[in-house]
SERO-4910 file (N, C-alpha, C, O; in steps of 0.05 Angstrom, whole numbers):
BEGIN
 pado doro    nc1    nc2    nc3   cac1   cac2   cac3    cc1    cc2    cc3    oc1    oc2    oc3
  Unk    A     17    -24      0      0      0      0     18     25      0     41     24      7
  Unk    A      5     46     -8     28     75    -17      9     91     11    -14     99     12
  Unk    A     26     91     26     14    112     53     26    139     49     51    140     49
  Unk    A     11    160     44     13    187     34     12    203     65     -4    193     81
  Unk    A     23    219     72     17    238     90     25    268     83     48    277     84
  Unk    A     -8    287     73      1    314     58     12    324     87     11    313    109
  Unk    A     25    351     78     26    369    109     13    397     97     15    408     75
  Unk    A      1    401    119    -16    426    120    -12    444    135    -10    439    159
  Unk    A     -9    473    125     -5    492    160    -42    498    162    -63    491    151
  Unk    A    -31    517    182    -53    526    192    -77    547    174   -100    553    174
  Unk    A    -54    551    159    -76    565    136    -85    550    111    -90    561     89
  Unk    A    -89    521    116    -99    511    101    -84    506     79    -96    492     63
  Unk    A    -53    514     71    -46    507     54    -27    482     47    -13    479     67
  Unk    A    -23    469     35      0    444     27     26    456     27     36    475     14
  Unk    A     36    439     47     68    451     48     86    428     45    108    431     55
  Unk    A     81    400     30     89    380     20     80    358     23     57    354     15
  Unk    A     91    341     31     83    304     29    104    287     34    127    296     34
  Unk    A     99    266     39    112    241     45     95    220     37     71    220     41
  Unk    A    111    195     22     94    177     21    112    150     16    136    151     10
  Unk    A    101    130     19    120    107     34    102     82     20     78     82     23
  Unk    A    121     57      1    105     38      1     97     38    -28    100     58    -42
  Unk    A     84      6    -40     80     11    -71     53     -7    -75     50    -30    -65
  Unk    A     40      4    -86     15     -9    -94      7    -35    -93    -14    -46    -85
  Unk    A     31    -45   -106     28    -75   -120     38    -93    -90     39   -117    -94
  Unk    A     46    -85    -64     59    -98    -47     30   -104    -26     31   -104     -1
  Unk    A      7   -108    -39    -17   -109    -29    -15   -145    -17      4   -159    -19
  Unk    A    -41   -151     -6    -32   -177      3    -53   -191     -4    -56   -212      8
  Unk    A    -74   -185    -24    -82   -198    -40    -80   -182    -66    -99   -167    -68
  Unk    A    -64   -180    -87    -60   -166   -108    -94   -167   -129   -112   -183   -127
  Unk    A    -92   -152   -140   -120   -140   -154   -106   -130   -184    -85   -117   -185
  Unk    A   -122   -140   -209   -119   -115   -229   -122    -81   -223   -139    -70   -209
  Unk    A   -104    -72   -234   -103    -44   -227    -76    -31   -212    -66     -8   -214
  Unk    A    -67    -56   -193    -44    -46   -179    -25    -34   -185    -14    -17   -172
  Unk    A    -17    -45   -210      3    -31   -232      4      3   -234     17     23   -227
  Unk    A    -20     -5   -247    -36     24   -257    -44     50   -229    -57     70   -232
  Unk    A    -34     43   -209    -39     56   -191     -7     68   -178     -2     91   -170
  Unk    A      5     50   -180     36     63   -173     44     72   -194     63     87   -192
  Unk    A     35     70   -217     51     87   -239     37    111   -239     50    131   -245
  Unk    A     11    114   -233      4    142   -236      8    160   -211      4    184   -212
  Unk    A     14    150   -193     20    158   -167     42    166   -167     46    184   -151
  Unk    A     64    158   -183     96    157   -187     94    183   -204    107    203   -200
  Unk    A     73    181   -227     77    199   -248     75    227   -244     88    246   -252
  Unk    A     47    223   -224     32    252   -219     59    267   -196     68    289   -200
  Unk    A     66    253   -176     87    262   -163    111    278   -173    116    302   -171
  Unk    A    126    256   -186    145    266   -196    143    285   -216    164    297   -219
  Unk    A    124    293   -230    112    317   -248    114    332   -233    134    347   -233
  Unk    A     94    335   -214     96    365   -193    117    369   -191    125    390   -202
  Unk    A    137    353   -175    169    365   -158    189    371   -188    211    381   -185
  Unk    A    177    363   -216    189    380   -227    179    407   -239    194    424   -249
  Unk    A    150    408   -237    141    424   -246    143    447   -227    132    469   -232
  Unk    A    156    445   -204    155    472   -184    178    474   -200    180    492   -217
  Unk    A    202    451   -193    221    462   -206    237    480   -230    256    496   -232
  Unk    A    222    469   -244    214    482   -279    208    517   -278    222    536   -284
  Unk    A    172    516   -264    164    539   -265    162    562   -243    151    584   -244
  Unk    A    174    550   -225    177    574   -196    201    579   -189    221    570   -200
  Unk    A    199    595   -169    226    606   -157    233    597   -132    253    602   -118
  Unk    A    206    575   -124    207    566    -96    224    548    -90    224    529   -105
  Unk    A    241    547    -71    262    522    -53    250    507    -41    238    514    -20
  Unk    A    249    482    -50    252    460    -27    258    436    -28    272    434    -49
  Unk    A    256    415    -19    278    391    -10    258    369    -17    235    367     -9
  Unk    A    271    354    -33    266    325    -39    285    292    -38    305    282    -49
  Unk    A    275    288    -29    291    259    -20    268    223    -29    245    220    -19
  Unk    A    277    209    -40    268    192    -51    278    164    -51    302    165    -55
  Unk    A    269    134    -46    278    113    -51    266     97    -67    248     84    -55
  Unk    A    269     93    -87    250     65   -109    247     44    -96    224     36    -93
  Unk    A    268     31    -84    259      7    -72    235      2    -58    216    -12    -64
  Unk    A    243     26    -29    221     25    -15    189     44    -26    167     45    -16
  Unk    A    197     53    -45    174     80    -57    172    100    -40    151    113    -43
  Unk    A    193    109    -18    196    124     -9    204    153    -27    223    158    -43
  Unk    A    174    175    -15    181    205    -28    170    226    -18    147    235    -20
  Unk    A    194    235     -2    187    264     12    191    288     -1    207    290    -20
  Unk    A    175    310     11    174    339    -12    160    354      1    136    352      6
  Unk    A    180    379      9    171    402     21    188    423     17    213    424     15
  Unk    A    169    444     16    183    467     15    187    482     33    173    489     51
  Unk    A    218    490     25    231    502     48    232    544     40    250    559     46
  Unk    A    209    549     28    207    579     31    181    583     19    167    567      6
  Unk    A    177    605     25    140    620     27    134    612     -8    146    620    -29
  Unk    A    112    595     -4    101    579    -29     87    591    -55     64    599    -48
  Unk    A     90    594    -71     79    617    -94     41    612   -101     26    604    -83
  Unk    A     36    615   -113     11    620   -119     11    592   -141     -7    576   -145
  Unk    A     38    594   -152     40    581   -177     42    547   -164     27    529   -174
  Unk    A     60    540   -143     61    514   -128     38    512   -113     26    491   -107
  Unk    A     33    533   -108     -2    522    -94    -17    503   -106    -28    482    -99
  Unk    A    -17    516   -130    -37    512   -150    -29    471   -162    -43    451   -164
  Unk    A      0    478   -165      4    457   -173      4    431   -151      2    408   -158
  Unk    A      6    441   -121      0    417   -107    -31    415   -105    -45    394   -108
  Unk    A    -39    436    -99    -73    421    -95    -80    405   -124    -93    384   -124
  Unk    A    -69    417   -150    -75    392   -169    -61    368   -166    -70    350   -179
  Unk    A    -38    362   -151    -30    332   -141    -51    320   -126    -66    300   -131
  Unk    A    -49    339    -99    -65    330    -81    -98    313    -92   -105    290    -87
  Unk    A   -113    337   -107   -137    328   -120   -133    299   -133   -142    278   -123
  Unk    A   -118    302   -158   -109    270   -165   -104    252   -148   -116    233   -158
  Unk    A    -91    243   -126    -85    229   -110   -114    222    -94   -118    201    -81
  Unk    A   -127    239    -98   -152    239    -81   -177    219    -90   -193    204    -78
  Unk    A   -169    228   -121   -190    210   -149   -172    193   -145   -183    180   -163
  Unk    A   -153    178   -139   -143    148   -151   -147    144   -117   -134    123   -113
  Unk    A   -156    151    -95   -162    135    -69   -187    125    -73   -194    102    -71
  Unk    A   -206    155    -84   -230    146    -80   -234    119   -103   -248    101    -94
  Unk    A   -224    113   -128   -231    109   -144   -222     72   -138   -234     52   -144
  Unk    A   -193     79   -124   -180     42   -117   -173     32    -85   -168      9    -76
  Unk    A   -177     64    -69   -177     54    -46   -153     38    -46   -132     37    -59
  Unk    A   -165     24    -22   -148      5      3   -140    -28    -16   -156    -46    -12
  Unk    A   -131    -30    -22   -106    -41     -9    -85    -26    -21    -62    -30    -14
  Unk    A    -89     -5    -41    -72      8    -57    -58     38    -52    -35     43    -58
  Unk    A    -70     51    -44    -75     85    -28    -85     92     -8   -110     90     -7
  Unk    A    -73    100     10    -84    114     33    -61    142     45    -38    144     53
  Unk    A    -90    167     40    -85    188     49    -82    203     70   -106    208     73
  Unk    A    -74    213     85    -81    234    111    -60    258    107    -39    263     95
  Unk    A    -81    271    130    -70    300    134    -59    309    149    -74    312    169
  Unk    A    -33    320    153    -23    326    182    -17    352    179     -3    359    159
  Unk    A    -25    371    199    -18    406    197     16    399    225     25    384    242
  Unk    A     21    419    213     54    423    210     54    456    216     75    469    215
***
């Protein structure tokens, strides 16, 4: 299972993620599992380049394939433009919980 934890401050906004674990390491495997770490992998790694690409914002990423370990936060006051682009991660991640659930995704929120 891919255990996600966004972080949130107090003003409601996304100030990164962590997430741990791979779809397909379910313990009764299902069609779909595939298709769930790859878009999970995809949509991720798009954002942390797409801040990178199109903002001026800093922050820190650290990653393991093995374990599907992937942390990402930013380390200075977040643009309008990364906002934007995490709540559209966040949203996606949200459609592939609701959509495959448990044994494959699970989300939470922790303010920070």
């Amino acid at each position: 299972m891919i255990n996600v934890t966004v972080f949130i401050d107090s003003e409601h906004c996304y100030t990164g993620l962590s997430m741990l674990g791979h779809a397909g390491m379910a313990d009764n495997p299902q069609e779909g599992q595939e298709l769930v770490c790859a878009a999970v992998s995809a949509m991720t790694i798009n954002m942390a380049n797409s801040v990178e690409q199109f903002t001026e914002d800093s922050f820190e990423v650290d990653q393991d394939d093995q374990t599907g370990m992937f942390e990402f936060r930013f380390t200075s006051e977040i643009s309008s433009e990364s906002k934007l682009l995490m709540n559209s991660l966040i949203f996606g991640l949200q459609d592939i919980e609701e959509s495959y659930g448990e044994p494959y995704i699970k989300i939470r929120f922790k303010e920070v």
